[in-house]
C-alpha positions as CSV (number, residue, x, y, z in Angstrom):
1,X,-57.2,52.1,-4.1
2,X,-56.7,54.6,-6.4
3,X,-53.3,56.4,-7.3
4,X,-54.7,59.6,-5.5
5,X,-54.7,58.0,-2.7
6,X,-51.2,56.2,-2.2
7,X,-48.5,57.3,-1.0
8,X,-45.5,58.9,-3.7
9,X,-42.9,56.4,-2.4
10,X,-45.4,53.4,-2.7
11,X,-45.8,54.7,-6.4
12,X,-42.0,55.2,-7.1
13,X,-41.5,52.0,-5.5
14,X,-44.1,50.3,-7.5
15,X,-42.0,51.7,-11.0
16,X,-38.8,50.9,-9.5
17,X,-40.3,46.9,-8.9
18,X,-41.2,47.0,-12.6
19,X,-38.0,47.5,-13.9
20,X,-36.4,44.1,-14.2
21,X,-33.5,45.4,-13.1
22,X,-31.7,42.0,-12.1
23,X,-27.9,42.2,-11.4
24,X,-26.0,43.3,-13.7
25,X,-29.0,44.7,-15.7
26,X,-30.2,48.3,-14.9
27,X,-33.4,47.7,-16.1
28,X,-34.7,51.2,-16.4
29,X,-34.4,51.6,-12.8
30,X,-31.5,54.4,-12.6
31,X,-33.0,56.1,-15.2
32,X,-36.4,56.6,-13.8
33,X,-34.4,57.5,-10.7
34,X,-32.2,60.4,-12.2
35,X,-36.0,61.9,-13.9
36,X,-37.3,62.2,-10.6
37,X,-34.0,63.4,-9.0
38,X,-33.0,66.0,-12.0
39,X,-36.6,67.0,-11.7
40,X,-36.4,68.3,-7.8
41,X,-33.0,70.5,-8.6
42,X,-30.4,67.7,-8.2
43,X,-27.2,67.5,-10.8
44,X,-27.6,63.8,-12.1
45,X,-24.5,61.9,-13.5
46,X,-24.8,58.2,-14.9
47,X,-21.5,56.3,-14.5
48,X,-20.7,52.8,-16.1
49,X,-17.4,50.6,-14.7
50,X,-16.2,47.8,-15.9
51,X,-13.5,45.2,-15.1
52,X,-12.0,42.5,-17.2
53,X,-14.5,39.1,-16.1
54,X,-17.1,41.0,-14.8
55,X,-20.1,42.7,-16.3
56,X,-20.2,46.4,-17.4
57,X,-22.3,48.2,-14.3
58,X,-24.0,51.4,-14.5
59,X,-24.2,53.5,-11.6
60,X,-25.7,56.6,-10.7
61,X,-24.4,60.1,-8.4
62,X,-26.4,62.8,-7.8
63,X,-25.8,65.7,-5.5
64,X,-28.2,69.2,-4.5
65,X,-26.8,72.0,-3.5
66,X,-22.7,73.2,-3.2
67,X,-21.8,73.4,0.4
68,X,-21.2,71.3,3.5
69,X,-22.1,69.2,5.3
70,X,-23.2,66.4,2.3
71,X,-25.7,63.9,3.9
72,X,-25.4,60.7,1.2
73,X,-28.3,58.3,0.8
74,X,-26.8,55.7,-0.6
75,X,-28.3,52.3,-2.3
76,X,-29.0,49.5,-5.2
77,X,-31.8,49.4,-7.9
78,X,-30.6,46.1,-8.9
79,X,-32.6,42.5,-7.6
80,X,-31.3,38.9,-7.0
81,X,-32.6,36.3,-9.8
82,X,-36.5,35.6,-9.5
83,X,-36.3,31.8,-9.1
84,X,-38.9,29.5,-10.6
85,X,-41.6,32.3,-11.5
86,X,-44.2,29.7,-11.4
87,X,-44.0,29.7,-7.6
88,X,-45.0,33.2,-7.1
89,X,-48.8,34.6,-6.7
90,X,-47.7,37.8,-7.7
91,X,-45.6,38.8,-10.5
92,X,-42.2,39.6,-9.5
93,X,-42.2,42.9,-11.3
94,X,-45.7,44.0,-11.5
95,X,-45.7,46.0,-8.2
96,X,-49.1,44.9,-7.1
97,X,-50.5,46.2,-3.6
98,X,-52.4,43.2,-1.9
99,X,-54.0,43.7,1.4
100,X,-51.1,46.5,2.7
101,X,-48.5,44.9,0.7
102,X,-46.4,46.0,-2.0
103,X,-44.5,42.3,-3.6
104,X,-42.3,42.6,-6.1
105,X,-38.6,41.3,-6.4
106,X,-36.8,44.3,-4.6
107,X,-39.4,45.5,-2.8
108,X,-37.7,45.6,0.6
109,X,-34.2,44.5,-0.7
110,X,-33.9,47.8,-1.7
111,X,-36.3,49.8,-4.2
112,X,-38.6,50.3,-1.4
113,X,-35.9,52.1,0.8
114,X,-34.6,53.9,-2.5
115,X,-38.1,55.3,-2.9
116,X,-38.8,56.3,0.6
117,X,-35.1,58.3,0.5
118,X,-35.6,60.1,-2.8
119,X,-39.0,60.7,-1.7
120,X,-38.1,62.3,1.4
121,X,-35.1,64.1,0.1
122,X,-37.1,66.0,-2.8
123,X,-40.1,66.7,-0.3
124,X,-37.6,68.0,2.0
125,X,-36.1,70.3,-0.5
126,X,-39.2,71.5,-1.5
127,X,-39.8,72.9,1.5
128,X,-36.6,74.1,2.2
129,X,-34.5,75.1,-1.0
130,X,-32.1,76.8,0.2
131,X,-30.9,74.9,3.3
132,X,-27.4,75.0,4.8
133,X,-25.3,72.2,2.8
134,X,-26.1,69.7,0.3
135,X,-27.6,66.2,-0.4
136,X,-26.1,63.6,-2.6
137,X,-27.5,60.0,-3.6
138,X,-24.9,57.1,-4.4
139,X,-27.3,54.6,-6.2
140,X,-25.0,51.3,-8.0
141,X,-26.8,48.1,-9.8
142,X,-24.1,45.8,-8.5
143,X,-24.5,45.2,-5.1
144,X,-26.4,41.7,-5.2
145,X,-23.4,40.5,-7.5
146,X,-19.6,41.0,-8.0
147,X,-19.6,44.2,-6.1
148,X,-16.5,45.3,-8.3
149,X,-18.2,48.0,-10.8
150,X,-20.2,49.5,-7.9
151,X,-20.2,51.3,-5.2
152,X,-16.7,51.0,-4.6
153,X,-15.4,52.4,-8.0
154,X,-18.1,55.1,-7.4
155,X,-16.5,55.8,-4.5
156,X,-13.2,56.2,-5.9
157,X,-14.7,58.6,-9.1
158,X,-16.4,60.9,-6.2
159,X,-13.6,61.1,-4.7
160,X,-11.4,62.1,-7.6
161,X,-13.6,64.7,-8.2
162,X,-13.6,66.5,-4.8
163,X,-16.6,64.9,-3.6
164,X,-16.3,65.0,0.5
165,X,-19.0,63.2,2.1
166,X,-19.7,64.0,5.7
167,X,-22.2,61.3,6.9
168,X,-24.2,58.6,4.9
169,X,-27.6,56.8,5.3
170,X,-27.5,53.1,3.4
171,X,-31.0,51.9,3.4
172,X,-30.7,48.3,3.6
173,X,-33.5,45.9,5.2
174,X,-31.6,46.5,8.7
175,X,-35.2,46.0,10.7
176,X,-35.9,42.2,12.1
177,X,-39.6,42.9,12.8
178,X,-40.8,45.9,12.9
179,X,-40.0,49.3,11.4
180,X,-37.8,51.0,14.4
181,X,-36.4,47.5,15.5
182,X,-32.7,48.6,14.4
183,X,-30.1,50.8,12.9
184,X,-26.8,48.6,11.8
185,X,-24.1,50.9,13.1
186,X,-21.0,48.5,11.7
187,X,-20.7,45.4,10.2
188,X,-18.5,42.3,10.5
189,X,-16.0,41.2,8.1
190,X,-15.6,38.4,6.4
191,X,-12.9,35.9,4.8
192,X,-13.4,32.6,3.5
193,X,-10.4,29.6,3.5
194,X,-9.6,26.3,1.6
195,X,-7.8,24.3,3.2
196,X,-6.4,21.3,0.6
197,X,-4.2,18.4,2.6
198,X,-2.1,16.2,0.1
199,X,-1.7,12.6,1.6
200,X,-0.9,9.5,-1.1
201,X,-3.5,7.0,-1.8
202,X,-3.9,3.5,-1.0
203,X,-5.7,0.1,0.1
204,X,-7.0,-0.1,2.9
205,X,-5.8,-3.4,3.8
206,X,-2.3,-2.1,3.4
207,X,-2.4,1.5,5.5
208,X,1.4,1.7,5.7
209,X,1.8,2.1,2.1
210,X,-0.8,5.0,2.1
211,X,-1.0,8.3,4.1
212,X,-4.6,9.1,4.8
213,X,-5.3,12.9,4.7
214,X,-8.5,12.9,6.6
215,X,-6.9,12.6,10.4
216,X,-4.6,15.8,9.4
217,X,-7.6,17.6,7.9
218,X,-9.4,16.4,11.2
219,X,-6.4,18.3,13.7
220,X,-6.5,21.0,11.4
221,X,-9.9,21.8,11.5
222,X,-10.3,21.4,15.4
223,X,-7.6,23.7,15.8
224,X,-9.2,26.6,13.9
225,X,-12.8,26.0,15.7
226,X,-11.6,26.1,18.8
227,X,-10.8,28.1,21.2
228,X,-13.1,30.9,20.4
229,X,-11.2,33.6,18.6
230,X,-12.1,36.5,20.9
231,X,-15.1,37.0,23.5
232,X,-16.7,40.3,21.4
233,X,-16.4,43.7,22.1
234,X,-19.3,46.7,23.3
235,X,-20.6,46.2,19.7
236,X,-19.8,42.9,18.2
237,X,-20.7,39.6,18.7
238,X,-17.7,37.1,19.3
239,X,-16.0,36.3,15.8
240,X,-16.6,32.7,14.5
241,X,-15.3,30.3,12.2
242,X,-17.8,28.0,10.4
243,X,-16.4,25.0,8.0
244,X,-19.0,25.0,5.7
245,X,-17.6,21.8,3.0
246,X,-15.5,18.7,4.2
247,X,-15.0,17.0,0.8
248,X,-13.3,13.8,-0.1
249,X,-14.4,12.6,-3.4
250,X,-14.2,8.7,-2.6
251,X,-16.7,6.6,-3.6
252,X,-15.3,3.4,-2.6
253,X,-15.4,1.9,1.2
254,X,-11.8,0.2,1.0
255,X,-9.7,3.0,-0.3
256,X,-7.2,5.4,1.2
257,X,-8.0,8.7,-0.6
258,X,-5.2,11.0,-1.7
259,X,-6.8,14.3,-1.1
260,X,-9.1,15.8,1.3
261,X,-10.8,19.7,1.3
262,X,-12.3,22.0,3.6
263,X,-14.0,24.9,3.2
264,X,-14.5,27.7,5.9
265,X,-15.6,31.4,6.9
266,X,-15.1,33.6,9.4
267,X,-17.2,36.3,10.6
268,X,-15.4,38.5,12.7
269,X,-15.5,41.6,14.9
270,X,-13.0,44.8,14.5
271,X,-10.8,42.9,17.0
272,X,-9.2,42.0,14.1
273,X,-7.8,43.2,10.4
274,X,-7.8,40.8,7.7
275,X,-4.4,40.7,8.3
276,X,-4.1,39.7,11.3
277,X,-7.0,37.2,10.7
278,X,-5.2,35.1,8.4
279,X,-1.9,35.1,10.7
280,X,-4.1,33.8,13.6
281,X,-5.6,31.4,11.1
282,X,-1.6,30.1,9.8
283,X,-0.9,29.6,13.7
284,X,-3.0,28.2,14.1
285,X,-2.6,25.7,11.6
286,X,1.3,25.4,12.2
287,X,1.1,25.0,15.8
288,X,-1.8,21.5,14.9
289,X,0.9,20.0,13.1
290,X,2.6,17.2,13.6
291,X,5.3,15.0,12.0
292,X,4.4,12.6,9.2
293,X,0.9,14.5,8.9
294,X,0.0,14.7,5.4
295,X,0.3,18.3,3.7
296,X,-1.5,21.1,4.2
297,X,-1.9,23.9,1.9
298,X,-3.9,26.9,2.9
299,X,-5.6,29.7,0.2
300,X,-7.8,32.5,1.4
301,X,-10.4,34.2,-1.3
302,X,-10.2,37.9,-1.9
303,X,-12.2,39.8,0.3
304,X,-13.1,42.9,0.7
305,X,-15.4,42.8,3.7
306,X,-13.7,44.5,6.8
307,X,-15.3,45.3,9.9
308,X,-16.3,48.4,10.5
309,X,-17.9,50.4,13.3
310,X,-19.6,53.8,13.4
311,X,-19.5,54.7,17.4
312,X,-22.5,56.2,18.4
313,X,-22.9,60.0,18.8
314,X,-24.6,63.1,17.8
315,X,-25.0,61.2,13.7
316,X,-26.7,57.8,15.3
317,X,-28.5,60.1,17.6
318,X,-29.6,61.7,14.8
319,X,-31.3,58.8,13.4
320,X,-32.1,57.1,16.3
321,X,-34.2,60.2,17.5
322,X,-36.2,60.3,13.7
323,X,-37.1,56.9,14.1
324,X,-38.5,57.0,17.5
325,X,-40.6,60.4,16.6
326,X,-42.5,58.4,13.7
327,X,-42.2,54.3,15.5
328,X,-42.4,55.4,19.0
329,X,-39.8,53.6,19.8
330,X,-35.5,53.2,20.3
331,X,-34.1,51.4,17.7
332,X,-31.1,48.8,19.1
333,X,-27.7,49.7,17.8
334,X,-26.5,46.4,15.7
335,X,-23.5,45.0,13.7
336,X,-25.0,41.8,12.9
337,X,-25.8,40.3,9.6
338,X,-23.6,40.0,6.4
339,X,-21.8,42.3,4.4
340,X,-23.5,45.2,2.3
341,X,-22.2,48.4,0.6
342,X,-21.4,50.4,3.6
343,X,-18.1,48.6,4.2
344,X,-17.0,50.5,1.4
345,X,-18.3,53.7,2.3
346,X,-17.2,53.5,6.0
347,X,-13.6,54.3,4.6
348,X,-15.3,57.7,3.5
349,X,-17.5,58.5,5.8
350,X,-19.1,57.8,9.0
351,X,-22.2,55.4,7.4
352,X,-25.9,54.0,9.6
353,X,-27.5,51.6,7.7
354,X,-31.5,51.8,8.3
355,X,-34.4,50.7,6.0
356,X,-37.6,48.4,5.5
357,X,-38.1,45.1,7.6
358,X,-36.1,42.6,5.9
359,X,-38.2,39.2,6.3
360,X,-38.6,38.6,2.8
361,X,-35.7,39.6,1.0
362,X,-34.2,37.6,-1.8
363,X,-37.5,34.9,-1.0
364,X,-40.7,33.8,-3.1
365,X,-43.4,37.0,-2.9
366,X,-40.8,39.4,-1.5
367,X,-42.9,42.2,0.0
368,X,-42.9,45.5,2.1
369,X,-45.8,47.0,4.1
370,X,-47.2,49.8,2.6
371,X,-47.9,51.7,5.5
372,X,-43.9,50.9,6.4
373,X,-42.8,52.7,3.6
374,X,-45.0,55.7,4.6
375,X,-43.6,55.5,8.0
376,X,-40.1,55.6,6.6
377,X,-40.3,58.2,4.6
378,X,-41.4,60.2,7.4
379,X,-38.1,59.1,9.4
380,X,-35.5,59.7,6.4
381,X,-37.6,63.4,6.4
382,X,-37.1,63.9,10.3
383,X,-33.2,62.7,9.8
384,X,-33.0,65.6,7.5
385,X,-34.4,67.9,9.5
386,X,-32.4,67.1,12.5
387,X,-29.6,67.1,10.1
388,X,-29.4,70.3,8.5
389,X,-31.3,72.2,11.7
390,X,-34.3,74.5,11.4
């Protein structure tokens, strides 16, 4: 197949793939980005963040046109780690097409969506230059690691600047399948606990000189699984809490160990803040207590991962209808999955996420269909059209 004959988001997708552009490297990625963008009329700023025990990020804002209403695209050029290279058939950052398929590390998790939105975003102002409002792109190379010099600080530096967003497409692998399977219109949160109980070691031949922990950590764990912390809502799942580590450390069969851990996480709906999360969790743990149990002592990581919901109206119909003119059909409205980027921008903005079918992201021979990213092109082309009106 010749370059002639592919499409222009297969080929910018194909020289995103071979920039090695792994967290927190940029890789040449943003920079081939803001050629293209700078070339079609956009004002192209790089921005680098940094925070003390994190990497330096760069980041990239570009915006088209002065007035409202801004439509954001909004994504990542950088790639998770390639693994053992040896165990790919393709080169992770060659960008070969095979039978249909583009592979490459990134090539659905996200470059691919990156080059289908800038590709329909300068195709859609070349035909239409001087359209009513503006576009702006929101690109960061940290969302596959810290997520502390991305999106969020770029965020707060558009902000400071004036920058008022009206609506935002995030183009995440959000389809199972199939292109059209689904537009993620929220996201659950998420909040990870330790719980560490403190008994006093011993033999055990002698158990009344000892205080196991591991019947406390037992109670306390069955009184956080259960019951169910809420039945779910129109557009969430019910919240639940996984322990994902139960760790002892004791090697030997006739001794009492001092300490025991647990580990756990909770996905949950926007029945709850994560606030009030943490109060149900300490309730919980209080009211499982009984005298002489050994102590507990409950931490909860930092998170930033709220859930969020965009309620479906005239934006989600907006995307909804693009992707059913070019797939044929509906896609479901969906908050499941982890975490991405738009948690941050839901605080701005109301934000969809929709991009290529996610089946190989982060794996060995990651790959996107070529004929998908055609196809979605074409839909991030008729969501601006809808958008800004004939």
């Amino acid at each position: 197949m010749s370059d002639a004959a592919i499409h222009p988001a297969v080929l910018l997708a194909q020289d995103l793939i071979r920039c090695p552009s792994v967290t927190p490297a940029e890789g040449g990625a943003l920079t081939l980005l803001a050629s293209h963008l700078a070339a079609a009329g956009f004002s192209v700023e790089r921005v680098t963040f940094s925070a003390p025990g994190t990497p330096d990020v760069d980041n990239l804002y570009a915006r088209y046109g002065t007035g409202a209403p801004l439509l954001v695209f909004a994504g990542h050029t950088d790639v998770v780690p390639t693994g053992d290279v040896a165990r790919w058939r393709h080169d992770p950052f060659a960008g070969e097409i095979v039978d249909g398929r583009l592979y490459g590390r990134g090539a659905c998790d996200m470059k691919g969506g990156v080059a289908a939105m800038v590709t329909a975003a300068t195709d859609f102002i070349a035909a239409h230059p001087s359209f009513g409002g503006s576009i702006a792109f929101l690109l960061t190379g940290d969302e596959e690691g810290p997520a502390v010099n991305g999106t969020v600080k770029l965020l707060e530096w558009a902000k400071a600047r004036g920058e008022q967003f009206s609506h935002c497409i995030l183009g995440e692998p959000t389809n199972p399948a199939s292109l059209g399977d689904m537009i993620k219109i929220g996201r659950r949160g998420s909040l990870t606990g330790r719980l560490t109980v403190t008994g006093r070691q011993g033999h055990v031949g002698y158990p009344h000189l000892a205080l196991n922990p591991l019947p406390t950590l037992l109670r306390a764990l069955e009184a956080l699984t259960g019951p169910a912390l809420d039945d779910g809502t129109a557009h969430f799942d019910p919240s639940n809490l996984e322990v994902t580590t139960v760790d002892v450390g004791n090697p030997a069969t006739n001794l009492i160990p001092g300490e025991a851990k647990a580990v756990f996480n909770v996905r949950f709906n926007d029945r709850w803040t994560l606030d009030s999360l943490k109060a149900e969790i300490e309730g919980r743990l209080a009211r499982a207590r009984r005298e002489g149990d050994a102590e507990v002592s409950l931490t909860f990581d930092y998170s930033n991962a709220v859930a969020f919901l965009t309620n479906p109206g005239p934006f989600v119909d907006i995307v909804s209808a693009a992707v059913e003119a070019v797939t044929g059909r509906r896609p479901a409205l969906s908050t499941t999955g982890g975490t991405s980027d738009a948690r941050f921008i839901q605080a701005c903005c109301p934000v969809v996420e929709f991009g290529p079918v996610g089946g190989t992201m982060h794996q060995v021979d990651e790959f996107v269909a070529v004929d998908d990213l055609a196809s979605l092109t074409a839909i991030y082309r008729g969501a601006l059209e809808r958008y800004f009106g004939p």
